[in-house]
ROSE-4610 file (N, C-alpha, C; in Angstrom, 1 decimal, always signed):
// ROSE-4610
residu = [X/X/X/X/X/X/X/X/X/X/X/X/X/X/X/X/X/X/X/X/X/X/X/X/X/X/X/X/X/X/X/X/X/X/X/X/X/X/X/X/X/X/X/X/X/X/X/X/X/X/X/X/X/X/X/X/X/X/X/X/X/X/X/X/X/X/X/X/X/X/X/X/X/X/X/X/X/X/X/X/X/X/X/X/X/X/X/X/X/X/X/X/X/X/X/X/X/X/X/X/X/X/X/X/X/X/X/X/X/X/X/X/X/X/X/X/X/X/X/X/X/X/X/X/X/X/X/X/X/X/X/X/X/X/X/X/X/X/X/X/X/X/X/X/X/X/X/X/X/X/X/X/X/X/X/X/X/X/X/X/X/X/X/X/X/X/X/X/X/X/X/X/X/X/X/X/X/X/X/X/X/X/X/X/X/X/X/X/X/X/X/X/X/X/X/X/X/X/X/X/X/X/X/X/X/X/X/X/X/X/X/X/X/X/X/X/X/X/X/X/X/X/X/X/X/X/X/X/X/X/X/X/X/X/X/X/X/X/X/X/X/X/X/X/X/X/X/X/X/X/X/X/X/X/X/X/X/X/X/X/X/X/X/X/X/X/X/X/X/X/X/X/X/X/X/X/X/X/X/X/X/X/X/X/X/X/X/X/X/X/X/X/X/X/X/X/X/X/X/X/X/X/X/X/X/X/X/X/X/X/X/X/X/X/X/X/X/X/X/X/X/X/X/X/X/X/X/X/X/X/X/X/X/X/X/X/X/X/X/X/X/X/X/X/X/X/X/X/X/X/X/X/X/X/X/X/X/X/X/X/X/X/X/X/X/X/X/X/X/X/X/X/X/X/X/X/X/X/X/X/X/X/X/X/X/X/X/X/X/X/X/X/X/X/X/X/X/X/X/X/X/X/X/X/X/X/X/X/X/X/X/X/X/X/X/X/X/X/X/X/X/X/X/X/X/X/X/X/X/X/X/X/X/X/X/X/X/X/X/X/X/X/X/X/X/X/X/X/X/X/X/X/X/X/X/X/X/X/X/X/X/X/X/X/X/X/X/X/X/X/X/X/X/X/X/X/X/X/X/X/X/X/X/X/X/X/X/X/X/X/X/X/X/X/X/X/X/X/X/X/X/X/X/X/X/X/X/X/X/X/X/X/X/X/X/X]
num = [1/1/1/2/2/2/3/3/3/4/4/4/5/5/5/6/6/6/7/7/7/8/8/8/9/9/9/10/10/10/11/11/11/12/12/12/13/13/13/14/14/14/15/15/15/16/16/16/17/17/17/18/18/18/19/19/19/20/20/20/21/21/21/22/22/22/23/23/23/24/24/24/25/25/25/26/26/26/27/27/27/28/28/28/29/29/29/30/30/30/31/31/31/32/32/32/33/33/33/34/34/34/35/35/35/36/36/36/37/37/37/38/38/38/39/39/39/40/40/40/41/41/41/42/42/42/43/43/43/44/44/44/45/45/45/46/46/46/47/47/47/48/48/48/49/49/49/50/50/50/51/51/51/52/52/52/53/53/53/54/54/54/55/55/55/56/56/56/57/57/57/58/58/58/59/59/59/60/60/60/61/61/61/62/62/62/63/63/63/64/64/64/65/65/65/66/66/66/67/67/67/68/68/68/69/69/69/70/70/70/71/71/71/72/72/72/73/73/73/74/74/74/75/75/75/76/76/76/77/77/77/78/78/78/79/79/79/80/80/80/81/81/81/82/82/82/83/83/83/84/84/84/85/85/85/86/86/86/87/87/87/88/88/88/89/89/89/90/90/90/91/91/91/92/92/92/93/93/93/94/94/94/95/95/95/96/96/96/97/97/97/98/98/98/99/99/99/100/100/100/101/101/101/102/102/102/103/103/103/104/104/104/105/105/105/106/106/106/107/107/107/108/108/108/109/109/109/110/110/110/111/111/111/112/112/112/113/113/113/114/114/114/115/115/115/116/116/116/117/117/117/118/118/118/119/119/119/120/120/120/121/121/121/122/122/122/123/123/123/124/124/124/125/125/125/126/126/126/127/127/127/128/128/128/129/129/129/130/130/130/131/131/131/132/132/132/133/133/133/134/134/134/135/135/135/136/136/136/137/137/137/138/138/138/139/139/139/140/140/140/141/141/141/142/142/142/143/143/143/144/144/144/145/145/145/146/146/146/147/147/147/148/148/148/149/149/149/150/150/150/151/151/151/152/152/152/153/153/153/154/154/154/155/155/155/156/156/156/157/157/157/158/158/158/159/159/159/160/160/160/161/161/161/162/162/162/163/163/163/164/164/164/165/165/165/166/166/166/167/167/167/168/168/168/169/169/169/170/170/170/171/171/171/172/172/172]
x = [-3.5/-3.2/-1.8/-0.8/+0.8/+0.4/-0.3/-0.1/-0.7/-1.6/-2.1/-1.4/-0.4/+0.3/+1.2/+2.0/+3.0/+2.8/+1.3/+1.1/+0.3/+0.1/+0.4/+1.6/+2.4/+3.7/+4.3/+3.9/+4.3/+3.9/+2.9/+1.9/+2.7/+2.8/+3.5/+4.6/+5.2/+6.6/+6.8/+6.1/+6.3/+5.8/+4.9/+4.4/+5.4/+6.1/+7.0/+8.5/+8.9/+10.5/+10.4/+11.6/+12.4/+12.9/+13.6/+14.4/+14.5/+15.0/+15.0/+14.9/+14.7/+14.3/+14.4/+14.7/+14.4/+13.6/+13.3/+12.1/+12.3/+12.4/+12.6/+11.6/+11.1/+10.3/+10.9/+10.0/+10.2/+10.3/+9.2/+8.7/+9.0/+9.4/+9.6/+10.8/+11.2/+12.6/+11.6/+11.5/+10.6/+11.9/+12.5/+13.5/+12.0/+12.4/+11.9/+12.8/+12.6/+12.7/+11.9/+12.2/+11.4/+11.5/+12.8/+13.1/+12.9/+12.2/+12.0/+10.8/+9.9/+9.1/+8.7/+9.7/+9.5/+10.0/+9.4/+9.6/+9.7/+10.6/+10.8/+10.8/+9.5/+9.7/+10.0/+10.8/+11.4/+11.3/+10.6/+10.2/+11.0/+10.8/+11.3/+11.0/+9.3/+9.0/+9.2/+10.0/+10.1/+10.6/+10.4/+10.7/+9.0/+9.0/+8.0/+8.3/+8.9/+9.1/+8.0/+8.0/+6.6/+7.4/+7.1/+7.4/+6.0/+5.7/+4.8/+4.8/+4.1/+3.9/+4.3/+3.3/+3.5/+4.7/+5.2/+6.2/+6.8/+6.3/+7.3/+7.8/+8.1/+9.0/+8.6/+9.2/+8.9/+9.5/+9.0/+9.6/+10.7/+11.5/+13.1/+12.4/+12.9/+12.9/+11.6/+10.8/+9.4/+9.9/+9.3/+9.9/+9.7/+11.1/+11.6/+10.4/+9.8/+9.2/+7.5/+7.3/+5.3/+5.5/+4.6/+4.2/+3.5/+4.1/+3.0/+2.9/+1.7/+1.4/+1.9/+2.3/+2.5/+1.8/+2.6/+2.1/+1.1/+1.9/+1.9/+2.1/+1.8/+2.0/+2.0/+3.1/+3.3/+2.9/+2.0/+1.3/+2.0/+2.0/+2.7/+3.1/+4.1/+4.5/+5.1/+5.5/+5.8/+6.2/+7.0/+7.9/+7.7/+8.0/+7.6/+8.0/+8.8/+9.0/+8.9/+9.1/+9.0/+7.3/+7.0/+6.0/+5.7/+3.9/+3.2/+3.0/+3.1/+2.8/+3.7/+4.6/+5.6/+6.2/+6.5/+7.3/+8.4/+8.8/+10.3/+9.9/+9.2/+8.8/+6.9/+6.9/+5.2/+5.7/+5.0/+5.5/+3.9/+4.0/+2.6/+2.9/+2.7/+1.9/+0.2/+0.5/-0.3/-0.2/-1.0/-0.8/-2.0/-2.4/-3.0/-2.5/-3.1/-3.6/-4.8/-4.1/-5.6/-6.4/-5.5/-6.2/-7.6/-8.5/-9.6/-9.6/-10.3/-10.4/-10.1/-11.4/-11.4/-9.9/-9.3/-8.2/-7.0/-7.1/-6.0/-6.1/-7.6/-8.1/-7.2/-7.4/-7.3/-5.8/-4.4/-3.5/-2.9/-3.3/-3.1/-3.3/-4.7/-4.5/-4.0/-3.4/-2.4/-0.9/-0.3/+0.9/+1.1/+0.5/+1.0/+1.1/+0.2/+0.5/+1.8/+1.6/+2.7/+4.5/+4.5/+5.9/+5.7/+5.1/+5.2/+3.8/+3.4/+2.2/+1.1/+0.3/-0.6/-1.9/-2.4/-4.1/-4.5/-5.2/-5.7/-7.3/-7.6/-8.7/-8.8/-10.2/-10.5/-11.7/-11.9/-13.5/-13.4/-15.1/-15.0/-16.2/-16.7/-17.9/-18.1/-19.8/-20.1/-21.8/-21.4/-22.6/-22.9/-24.4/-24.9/-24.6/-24.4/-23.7/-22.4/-21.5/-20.4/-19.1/-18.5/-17.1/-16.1/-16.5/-16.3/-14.9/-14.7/-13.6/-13.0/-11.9/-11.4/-10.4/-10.6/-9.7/-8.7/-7.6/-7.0/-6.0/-6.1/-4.7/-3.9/-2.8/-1.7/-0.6/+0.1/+0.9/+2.0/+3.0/+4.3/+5.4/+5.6/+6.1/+5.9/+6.6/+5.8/+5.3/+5.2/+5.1/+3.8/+2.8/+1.6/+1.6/+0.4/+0.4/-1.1/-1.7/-2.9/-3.1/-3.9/-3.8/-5.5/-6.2/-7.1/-7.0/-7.8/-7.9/-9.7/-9.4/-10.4/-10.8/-12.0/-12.5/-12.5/-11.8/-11.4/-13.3/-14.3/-15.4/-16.0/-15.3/-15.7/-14.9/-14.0/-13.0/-12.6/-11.9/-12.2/-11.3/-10.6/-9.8/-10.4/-9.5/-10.5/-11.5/-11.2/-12.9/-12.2/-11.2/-10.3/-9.5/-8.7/-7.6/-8.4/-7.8/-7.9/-6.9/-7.2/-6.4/-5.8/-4.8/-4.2/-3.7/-3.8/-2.9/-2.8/-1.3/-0.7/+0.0/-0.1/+0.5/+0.9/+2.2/+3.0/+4.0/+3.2/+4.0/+5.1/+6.0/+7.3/+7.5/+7.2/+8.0/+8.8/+9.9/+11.2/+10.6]
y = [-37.3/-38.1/-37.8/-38.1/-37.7/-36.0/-35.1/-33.6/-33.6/-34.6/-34.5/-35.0/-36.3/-37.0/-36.2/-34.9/-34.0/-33.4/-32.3/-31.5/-32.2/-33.5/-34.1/-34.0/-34.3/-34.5/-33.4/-32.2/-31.2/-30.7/-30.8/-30.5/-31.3/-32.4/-33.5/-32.8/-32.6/-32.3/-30.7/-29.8/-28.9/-29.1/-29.8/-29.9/-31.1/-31.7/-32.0/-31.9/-30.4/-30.2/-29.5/-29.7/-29.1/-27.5/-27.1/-25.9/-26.2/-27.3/-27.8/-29.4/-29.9/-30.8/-31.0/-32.0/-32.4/-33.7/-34.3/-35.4/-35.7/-37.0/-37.7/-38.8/-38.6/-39.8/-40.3/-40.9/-41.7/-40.2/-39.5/-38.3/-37.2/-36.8/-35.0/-35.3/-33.9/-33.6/-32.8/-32.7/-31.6/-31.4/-29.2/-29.2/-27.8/-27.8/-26.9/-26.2/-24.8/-23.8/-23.2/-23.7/-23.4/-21.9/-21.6/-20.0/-19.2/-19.6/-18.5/-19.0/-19.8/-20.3/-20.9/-20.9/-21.1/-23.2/-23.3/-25.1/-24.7/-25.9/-26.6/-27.6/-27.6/-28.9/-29.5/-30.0/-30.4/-31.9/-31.9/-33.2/-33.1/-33.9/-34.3/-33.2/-32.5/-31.6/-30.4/-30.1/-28.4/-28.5/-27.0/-27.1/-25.9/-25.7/-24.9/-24.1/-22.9/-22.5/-21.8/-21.4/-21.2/-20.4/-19.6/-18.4/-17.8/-17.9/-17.6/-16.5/-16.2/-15.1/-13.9/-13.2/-11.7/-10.8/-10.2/-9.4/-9.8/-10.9/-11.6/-10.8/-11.9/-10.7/-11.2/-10.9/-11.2/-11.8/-13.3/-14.4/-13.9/-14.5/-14.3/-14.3/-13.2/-13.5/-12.4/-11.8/-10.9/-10.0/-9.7/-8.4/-6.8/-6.7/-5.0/-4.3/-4.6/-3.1/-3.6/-4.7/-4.6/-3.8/-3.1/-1.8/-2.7/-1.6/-2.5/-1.4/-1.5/+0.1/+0.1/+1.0/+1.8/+0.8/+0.4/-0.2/-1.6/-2.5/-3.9/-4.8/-5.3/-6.6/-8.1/-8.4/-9.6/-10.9/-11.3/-12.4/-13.7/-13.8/-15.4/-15.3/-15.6/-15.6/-17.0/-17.5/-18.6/-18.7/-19.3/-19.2/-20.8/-21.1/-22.7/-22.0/-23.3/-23.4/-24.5/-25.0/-26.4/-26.3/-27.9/-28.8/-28.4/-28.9/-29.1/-27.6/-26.6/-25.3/-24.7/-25.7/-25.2/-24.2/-23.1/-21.7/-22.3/-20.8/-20.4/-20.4/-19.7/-19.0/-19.2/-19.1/-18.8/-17.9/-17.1/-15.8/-15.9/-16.3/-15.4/-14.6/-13.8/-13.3/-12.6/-13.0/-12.7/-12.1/-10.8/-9.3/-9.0/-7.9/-7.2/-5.4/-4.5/-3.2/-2.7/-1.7/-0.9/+0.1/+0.2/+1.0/+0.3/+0.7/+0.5/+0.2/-0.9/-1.9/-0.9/+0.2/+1.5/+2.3/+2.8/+2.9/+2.2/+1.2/-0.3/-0.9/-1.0/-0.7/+0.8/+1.6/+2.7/+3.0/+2.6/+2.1/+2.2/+0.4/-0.9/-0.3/+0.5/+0.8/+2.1/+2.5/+3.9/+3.4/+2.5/+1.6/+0.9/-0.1/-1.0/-0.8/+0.6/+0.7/+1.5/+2.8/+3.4/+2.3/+1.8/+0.5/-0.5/-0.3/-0.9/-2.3/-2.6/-3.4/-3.6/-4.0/-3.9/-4.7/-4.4/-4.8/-5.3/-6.9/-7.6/-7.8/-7.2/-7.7/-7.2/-6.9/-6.7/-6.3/-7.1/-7.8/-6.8/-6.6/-6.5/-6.8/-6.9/-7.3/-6.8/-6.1/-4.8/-5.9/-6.3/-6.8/-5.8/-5.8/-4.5/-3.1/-2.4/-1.8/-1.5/-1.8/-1.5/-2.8/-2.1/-2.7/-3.9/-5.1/-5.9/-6.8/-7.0/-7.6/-7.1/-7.1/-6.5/-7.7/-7.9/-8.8/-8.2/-8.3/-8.0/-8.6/-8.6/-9.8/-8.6/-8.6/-8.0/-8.7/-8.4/-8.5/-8.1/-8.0/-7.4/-8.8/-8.6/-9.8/-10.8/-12.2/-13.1/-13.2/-12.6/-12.5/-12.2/-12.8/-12.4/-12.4/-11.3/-11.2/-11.0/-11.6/-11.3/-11.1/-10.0/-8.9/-9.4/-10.0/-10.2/-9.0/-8.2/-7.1/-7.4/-8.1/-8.5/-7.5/-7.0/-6.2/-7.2/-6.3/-7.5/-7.0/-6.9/-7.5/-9.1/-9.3/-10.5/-11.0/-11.3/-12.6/-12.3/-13.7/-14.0/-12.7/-11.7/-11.0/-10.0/-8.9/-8.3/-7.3/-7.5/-6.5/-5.3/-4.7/-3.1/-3.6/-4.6/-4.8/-5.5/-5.1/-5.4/-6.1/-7.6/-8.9/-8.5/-8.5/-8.4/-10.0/-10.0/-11.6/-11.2/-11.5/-11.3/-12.8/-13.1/-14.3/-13.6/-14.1/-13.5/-14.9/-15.5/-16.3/-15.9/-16.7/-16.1/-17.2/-16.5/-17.9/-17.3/-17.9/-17.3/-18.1]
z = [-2.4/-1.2/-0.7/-1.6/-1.2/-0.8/-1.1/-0.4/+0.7/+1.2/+2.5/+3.0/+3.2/+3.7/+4.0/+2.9/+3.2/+4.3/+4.1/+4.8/+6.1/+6.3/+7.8/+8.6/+7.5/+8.5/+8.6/+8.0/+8.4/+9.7/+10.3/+11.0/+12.3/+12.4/+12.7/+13.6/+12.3/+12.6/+13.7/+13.5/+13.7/+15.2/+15.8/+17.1/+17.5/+16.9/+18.0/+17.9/+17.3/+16.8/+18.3/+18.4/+19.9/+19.3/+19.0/+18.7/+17.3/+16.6/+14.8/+14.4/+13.6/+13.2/+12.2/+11.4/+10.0/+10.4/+9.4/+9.1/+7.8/+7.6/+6.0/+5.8/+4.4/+4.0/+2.9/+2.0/+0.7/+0.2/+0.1/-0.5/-0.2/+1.2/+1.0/+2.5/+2.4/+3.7/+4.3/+5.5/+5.9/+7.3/+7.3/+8.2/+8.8/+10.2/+11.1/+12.0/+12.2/+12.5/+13.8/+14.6/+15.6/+15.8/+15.9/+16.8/+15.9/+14.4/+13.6/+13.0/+13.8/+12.9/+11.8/+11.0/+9.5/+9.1/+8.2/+7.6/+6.5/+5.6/+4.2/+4.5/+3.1/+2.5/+1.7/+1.1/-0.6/-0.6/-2.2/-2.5/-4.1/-4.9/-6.1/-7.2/-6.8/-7.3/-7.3/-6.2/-5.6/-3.9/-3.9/-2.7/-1.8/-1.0/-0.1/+1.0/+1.3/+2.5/+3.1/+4.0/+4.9/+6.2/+6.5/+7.7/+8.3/+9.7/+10.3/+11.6/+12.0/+13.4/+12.7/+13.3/+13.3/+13.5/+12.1/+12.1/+10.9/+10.6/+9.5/+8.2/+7.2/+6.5/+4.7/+3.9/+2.6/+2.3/+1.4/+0.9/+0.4/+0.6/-0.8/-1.9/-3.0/-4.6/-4.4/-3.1/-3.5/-4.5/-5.9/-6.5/-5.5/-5.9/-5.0/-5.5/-6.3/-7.5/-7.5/-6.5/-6.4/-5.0/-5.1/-4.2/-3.1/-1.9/-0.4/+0.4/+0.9/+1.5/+3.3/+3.5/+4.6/+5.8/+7.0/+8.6/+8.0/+7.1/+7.1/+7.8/+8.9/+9.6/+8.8/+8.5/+8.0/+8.5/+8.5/+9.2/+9.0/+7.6/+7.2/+6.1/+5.4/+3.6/+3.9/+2.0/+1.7/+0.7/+0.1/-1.3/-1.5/-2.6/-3.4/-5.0/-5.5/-7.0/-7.2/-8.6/-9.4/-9.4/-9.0/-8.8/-10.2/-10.1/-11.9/-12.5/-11.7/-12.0/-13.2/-12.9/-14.1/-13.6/-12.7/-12.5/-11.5/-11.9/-11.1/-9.6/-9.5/-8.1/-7.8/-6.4/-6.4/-5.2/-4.8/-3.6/-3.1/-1.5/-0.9/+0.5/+0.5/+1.6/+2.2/+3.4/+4.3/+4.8/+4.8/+6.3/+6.5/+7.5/+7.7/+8.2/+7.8/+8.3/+8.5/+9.1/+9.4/+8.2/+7.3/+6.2/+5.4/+4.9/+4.7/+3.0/+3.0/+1.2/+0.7/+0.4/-0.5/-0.6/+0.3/+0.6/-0.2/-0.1/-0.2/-2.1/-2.2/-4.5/-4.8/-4.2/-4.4/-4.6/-3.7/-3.8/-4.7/-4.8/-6.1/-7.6/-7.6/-9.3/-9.6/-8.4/-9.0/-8.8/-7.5/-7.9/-8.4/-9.0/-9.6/-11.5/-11.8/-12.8/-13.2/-12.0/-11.8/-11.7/-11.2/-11.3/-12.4/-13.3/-15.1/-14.6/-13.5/-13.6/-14.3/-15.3/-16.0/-15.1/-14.8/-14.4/-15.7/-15.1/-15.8/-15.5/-14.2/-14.2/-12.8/-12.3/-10.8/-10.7/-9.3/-8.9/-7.4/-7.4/-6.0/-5.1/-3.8/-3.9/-2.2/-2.9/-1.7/-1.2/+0.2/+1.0/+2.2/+2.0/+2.6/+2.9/+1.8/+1.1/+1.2/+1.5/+1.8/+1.4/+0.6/-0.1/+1.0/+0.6/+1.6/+1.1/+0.1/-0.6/-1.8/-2.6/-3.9/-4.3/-5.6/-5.6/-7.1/-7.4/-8.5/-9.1/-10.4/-11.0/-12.0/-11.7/-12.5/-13.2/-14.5/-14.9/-15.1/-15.3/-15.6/-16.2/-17.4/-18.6/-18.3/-17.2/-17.3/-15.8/-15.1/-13.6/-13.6/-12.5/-12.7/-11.1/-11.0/-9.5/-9.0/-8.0/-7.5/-6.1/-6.1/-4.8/-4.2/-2.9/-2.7/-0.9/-1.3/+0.1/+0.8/+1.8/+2.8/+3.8/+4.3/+5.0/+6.3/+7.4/+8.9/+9.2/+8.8/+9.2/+8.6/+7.6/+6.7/+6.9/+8.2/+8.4/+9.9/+10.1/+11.6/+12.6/+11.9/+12.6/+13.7/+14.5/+15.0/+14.6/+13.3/+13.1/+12.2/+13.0/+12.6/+11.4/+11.6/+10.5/+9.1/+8.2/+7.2/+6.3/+6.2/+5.2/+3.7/+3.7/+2.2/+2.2/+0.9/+0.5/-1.5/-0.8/-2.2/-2.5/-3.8/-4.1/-6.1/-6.0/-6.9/-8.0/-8.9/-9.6/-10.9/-11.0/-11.9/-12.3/-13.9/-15.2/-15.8/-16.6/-17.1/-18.4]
C-alpha cells in the first residue's frame, strides 16, 4: 500500500512540477526535475532516482567494466539503495538498438566473461521460429547482474529496435 501511495505521488508530482518541485509526506521527499527529467524519492528506507527521455545516461555507480554494445539509446535508467533488498546499489537501465537478439547473446557471453563476469545462467525463447527474447544473469563477487534482450517485434516499440534492460545489484 505505502508503494502505491509513493509511486502515486510520484506520478502526482511530476504532472504538476513547474521547472522543480519537492513534495513531502509522512513517508517519502519526492524532488523533480523537470528540465532533466529525472525524480527522487527518499523514504526511511532508501532512496530511488529515476531519469527518463531518450538520450539518457547511466545511473551513477553503473560499473565502468559491464560491457554495452555500440549505438545504445538510453531510454530510462534508475539507481535505488537501502530498502528490504538489503544492497548498496540496484542499477537499471533501459535502451534500445538496432542490433539484433542473436547479435546482442552473442555480445554478452563473449563480454561479460571477457571483463571477469561469470554467467550464471541464460534462457532464451524462440516463438515461431525465431529468437524472440534472451535473458542472462551474471556475476562478478558480490554484484550480480541481469541482462534481459527483447526482440522490438515482441514489444510495443517500432518493430526495428531492439530492448535491452539491464538491472545491476551491489552488496558489499
Amino acid at each position: 500500500m505505502r508503494r502505491h501511495m509513493i509511486a502515486g505521488l510520484a506520478a502526482v508530482t511530476l504532472a504538476l512540477a513547474g521547472c522543480g518541485s519537492t513534495l513531502s509526506t509522512d513517508d517519502a521527499k519526492i524532488n523533480v526535475d523537470r528540465d532533466d527529467g529525472s525524480f527522487t524519492i527518499e523514504t526511511e528506507e532508501g532512496e530511488v532516482n529515476f531519469e527518463a527521455g531518450g538520450g539518457g545516461s547511466l545511473p551513477e555507480g553503473f560499473p565502468s567494466d559491464f560491457p554495452l554494445p555500440d549505438n545504445l539509446n538510453i531510454i530510462v535508467s534508475s539507481s535505488g539503495s537501502g530498502g528490504s533488498n538489503k544492497v548498496d546499489a540496484i542499477l537499471n537501465v533501459t535502451a534500445t538498438t538496432n542490433q539484433p537478439v542473436d547479435d546482442l547473446r552473442s555480445f554478452y557471453t563473449k563480454e561479460l566473461p571477457a571483463k571477469g563476469w561469470t554467467i550464471k545462467a541464460q534462457n532464451q525463447t524462440n516463438i515461431g521460429g525465431k529468437n524472440n527474447t534472451v535473458s542472462l544473469t551474471a556475476e562478478k563477487g558480490s554484484t550480480q547482474a541481469n541482462v534481459a534482450i527483447i526482440d522490438g517485434d515482441t514489444t510495443a516499440s517500432d518493430g526495428d529496435a531492439t530492448t535491452l534492460t539491464i538491472t545491476i545489484a551491489a552488496k558489499s
